[in-house]
Residue, then its C-alpha position, 0 to 999 in steps of 0.5 A: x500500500x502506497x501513499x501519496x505524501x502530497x496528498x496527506x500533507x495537502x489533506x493536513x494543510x486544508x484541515x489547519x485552514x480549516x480549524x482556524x478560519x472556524x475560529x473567526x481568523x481572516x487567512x493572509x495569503x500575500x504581503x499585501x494582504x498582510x500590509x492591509x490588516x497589520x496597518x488597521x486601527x486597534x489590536x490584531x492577534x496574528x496566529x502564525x499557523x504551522x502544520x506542526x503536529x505538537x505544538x499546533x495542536x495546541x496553538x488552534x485550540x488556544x487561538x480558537x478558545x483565547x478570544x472568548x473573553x470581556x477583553x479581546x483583539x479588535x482583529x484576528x489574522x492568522x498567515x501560513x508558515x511553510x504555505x504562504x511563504x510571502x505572506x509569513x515572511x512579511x508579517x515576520x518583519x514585523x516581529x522585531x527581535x524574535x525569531x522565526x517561530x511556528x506555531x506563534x502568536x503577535x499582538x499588535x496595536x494601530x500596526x505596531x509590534x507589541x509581544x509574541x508568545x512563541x512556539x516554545x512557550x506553547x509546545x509542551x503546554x496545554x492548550x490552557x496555559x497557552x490560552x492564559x497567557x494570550x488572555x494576560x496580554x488581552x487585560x494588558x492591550x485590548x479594550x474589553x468587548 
């Protein structure tokens, strides 16, 4: 029996998609794409989403879960590591002083960087904690809803 690795991986990607944009994120799938959303007013949470089985397992469900709360980002955004390459790689320039880093999350205010919660302090964690930690930059950042 033979599998076509192609496929697996587009059935993966499709389901990533998926899962986020079911959440309330709008995809960003070229720099102008990102250029647009990053300069809107108020606070946009950037998920970079990642096909990385551990950590983006849990990075979703945290994306999904983190906005229902009294305060919140304005906007939700998310762009695709290893998908749409140009897109990512815009919206990384933005991240000034972290590394490359997926699954992540960005906080950002009238288009300015403010925190990154990066793959490190989400792999390994559950969803909960990842959740927390976005809702205590939410208090900082974001007016309530």
């Amino acid at each position: 029996m033979s599998m076509d690795f192609n496929f697996l991986m587009n059935d993966v990607v499709s389901q990533a998609r998926k899962e986020i944009t079911a959440a309330g994120y709008n995809e960003l799938k070229t720099p102008e794409e990102v250029e647009e959303a990053f300069s809107k007013e108020g606070t946009t949470l950037v998920m970079i989403n990642s096909v990385c089985g551990c950590a983006g397992g849990i990075a979703r469900p945290a994306a999904a879960h983190s906005v229902h709360y009294d305060k919140r980002p304005d906007n939700l955004v998310t762009v695709f590591a290893g998908q749409d390459k140009a897109a990512t790689e815009r919206a990384r320039e933005y991240f000034e002083g972290y590394p490359p880093s997926s699954p992540s999350f960005a906080l950002l205010k009238d288009g300015k960087f403010l925190t990154m919660v990066e793959r490190h302090e989400i792999e390994g964690h559950d969803p909960m904690s990842v959740i927390n930690k976005l809702q205590t930059y939410f208090d900082q950042y974001c007016e309530e809803i």
